[in-house]
C-alpha positions in Angstrom: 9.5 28.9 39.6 10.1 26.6 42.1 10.8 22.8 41.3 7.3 21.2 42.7 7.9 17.1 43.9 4.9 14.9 43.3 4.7 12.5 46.5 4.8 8.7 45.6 2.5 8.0 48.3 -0.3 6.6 47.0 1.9 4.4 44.4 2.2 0.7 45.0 4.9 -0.4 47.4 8.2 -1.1 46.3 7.1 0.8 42.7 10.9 2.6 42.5 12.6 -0.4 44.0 14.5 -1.3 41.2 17.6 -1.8 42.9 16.1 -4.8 45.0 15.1 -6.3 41.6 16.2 -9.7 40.9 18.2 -10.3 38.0 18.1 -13.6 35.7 21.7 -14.9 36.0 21.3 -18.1 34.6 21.1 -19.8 31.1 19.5 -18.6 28.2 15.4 -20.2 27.9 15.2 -21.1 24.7 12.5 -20.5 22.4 9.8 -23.2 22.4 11.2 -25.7 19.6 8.5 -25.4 16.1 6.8 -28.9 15.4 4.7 -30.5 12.7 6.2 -30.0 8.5 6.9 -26.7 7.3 4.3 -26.5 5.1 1.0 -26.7 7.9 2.9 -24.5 9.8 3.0 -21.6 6.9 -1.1 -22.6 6.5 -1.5 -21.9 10.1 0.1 -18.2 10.1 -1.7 -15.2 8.8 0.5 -14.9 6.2 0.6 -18.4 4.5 -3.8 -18.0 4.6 -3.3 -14.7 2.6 -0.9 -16.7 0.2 -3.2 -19.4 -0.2 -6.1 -17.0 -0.3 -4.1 -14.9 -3.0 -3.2 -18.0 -5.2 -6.4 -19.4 -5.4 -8.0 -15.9 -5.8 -5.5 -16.0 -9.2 -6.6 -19.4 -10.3 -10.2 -18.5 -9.9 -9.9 -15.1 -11.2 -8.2 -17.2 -14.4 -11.4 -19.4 -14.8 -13.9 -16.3 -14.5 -12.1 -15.4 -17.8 -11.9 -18.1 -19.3 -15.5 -19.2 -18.8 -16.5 -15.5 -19.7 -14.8 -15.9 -23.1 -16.1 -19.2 -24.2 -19.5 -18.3 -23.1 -19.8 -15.0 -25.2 -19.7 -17.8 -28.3 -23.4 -17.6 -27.6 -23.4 -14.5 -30.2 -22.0 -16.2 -32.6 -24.6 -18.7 -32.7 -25.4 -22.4 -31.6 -22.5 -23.9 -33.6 -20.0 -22.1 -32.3 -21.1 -22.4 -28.3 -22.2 -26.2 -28.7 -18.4 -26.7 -30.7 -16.8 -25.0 -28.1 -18.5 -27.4 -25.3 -18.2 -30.4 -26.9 -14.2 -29.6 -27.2 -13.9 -29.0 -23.7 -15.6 -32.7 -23.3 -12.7 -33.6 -25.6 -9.6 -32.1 -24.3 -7.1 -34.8 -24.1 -8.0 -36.8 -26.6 -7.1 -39.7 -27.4 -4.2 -39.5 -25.1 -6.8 -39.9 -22.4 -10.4 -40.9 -22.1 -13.1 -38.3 -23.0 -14.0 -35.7 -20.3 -10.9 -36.9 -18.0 -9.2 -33.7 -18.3 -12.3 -31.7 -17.9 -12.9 -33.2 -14.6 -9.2 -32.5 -13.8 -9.8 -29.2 -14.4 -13.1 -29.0 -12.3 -11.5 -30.9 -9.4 -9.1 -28.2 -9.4 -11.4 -25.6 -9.1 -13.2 -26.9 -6.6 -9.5 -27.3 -4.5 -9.2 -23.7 -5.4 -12.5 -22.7 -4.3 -12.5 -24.7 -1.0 -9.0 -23.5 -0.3 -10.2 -19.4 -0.9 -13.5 -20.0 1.6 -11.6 -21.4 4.2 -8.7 -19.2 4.3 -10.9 -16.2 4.2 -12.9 -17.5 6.6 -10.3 -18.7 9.0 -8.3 -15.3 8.4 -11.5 -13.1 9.3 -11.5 -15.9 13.0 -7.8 -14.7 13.8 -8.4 -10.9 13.0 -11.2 -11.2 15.6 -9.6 -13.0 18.3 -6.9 -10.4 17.9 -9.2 -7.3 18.2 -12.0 -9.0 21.0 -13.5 -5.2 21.3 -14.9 -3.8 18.3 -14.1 -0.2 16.9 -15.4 2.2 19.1 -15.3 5.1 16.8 -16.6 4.8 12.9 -14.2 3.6 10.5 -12.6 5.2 7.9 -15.2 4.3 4.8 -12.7 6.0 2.6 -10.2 3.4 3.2 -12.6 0.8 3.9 -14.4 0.9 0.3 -17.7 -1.1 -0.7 -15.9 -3.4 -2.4 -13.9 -4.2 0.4 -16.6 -3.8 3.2 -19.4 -6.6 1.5 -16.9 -8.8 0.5 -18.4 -11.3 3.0 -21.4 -11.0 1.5 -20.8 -11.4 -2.1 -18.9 -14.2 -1.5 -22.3 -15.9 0.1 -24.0 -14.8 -3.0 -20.9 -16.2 -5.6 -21.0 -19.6 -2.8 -24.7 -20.2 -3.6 -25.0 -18.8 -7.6 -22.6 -21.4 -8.1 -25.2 -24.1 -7.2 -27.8 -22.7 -8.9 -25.7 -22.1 -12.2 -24.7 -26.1 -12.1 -28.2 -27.4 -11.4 -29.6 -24.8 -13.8 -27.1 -25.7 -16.6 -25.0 -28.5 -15.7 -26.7 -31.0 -14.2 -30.3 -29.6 -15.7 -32.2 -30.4 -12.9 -33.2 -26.6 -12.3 -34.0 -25.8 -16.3 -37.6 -27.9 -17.6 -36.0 -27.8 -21.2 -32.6 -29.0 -20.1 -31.3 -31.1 -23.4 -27.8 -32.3 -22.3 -25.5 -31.8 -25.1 -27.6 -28.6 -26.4 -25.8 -26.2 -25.0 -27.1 -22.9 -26.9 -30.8 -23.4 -26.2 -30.2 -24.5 -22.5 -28.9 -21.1 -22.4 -31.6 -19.6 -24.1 -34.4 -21.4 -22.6 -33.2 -20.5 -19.1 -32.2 -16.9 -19.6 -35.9 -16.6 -21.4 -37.1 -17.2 -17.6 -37.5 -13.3 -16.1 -36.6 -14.7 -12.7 -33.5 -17.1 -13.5 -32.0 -13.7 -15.3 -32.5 -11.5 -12.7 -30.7 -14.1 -10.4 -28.2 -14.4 -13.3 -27.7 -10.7 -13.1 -27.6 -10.0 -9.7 -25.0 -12.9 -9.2 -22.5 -11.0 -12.0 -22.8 -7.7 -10.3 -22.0 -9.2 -7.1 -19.3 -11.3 -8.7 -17.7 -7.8 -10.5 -17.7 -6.2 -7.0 -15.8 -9.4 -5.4 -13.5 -9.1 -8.4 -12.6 -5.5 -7.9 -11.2 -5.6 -4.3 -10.0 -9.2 -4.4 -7.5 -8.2 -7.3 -6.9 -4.9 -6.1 -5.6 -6.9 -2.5 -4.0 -9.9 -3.8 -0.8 -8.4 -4.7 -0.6 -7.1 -1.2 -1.5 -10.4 0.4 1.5 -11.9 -1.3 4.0 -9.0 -0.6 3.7 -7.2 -4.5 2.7 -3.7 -2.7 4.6 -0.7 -4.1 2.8 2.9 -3.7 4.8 3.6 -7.3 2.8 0.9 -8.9 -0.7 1.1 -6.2 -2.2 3.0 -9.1 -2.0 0.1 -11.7 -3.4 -2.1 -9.1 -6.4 -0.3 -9.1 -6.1 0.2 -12.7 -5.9 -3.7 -13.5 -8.7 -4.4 -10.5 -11.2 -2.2 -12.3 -10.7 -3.0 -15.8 -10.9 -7.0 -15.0 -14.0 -6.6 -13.3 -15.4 -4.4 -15.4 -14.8 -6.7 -18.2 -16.0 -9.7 -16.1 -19.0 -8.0 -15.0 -20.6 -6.6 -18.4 -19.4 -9.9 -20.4 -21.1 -12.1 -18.0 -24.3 -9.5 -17.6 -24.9 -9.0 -21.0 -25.6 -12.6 -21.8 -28.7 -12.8 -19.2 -29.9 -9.0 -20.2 -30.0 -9.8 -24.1 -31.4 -13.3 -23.5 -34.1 -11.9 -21.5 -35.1 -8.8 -23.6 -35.3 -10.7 -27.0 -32.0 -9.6 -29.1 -30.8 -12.9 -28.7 -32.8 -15.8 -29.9 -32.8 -19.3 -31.1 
């Protein structure tokens, strides 16, 4: 078969000029010079927000338990819970005034929890502004789990359980039968309340769902991503928010349905 030539005619002039290019001779352009400290310029890439994101996912995910645990005291009666509250209003003593190291620990948390919403926030900005035209075929839901695909969303829900949980039970204003200091029936009293345990249970179920993919992806965020060990991953995601999610549910559902009492 003969060798068929496709005419150039209609291309641009000058397209196979290459010859006639000009060629940069002269010294190297160096790369604009990196200002401000090392440290904001990590927290401005993509991969220092997945860090922080990552870090203070672990801190948080390290409260949820604890919390969880000292709150299941509530089956062991109001000695044990109340105890248990007044000793966190006591940690530190008398090396340091009472409650100062509980409001260390809160002010921490609230770092933490400031740091997580803004990274994620500011990480979801930058992977829009990278991809300004949205998927034009339907993603891969196989990949993209539930978990993973409402995480926006129960993190709204955690964001405002959170205030209802510290006027409800912390600052009382939420609960008529608030006693400060009685921590067992503040508990019981507002879990008695067929709305308050619903929210209460709605909130834990979203919380568990957070859990799952957020400990599932913060080994990856922070460069811990092995195919040999992805299987643990998922392993250790499930079981913690399984754990998290029926703990903090059962305390509401028992409440509510009598087989816990004062």
């Amino acid at each position: 078969m003969a060798k068929v030539e496709v005419s150039t005619a209609d291309e641009s002039a000058g397209a196979d000029d290459a010859d006639r290019l000009v060629r940069y001779e002269g010294a190297p352009v160096p790369r604009p010079r990196r200002t401000g400290h090392p440290l904001l310029r990590f927290w401005q890439s993509a991969v220092g927000k997945k860090w922080v994101m990552a870090l203070s996912g672990i801190a948080l995910l390290g409260f949820v338990l604890a919390h969880m645990i000292g709150n299941l005291k509530i089956y062991l009666g109001p000695t044990h819970l109340n105890v248990y509250a007044e000793w966190l209003r006591t940690l530190g003593e008398p090396a340091l005034p009472r409650t100062v190291v509980l409001w260390v620990l809160r002010v921490g948390l609230i770092l933490a929890f400031v740091l997580h919403i803004v990274s994620a926030y500011q990480l979801t900005r930058m992977n829009q502004r990278a991809r300004p035209v949205h998927y034009q075929a339907p993603r891969d839901y196989v990949a993209a789990n539930f978990a993973s695909r409402t995480m926006r969303w129960t993190g709204v829900i955690i964001g405002l359980f959170l205030i209802f949980h510290l006027a409800d039970l912390t600052w009382g204003t939420l609960n008529p039968h608030f006693v400060r200091g009685d921590v067992y029936d503040n508990v019981i009293d507002s879990f008695n309340r067929v709305p308050v345990a619903i929210i209460y249970i709605v909130a834990n179920i979203a919380l568990a769902i957070h859990i799952f993919h957020g400990a599932w992806s913060m080994f990856q965020s922070i460069g811990w991503n092995n195919p040999r060990y992805n299987i643990w991953r998922r392993w250790f995601a499930a079981g913690f928010a399984v754990i998290i999610g029926v703990g903090n549910v059962s305390m509401p559902l028992l409440v509510v349905t009598g087989v816990v009492t004062k």
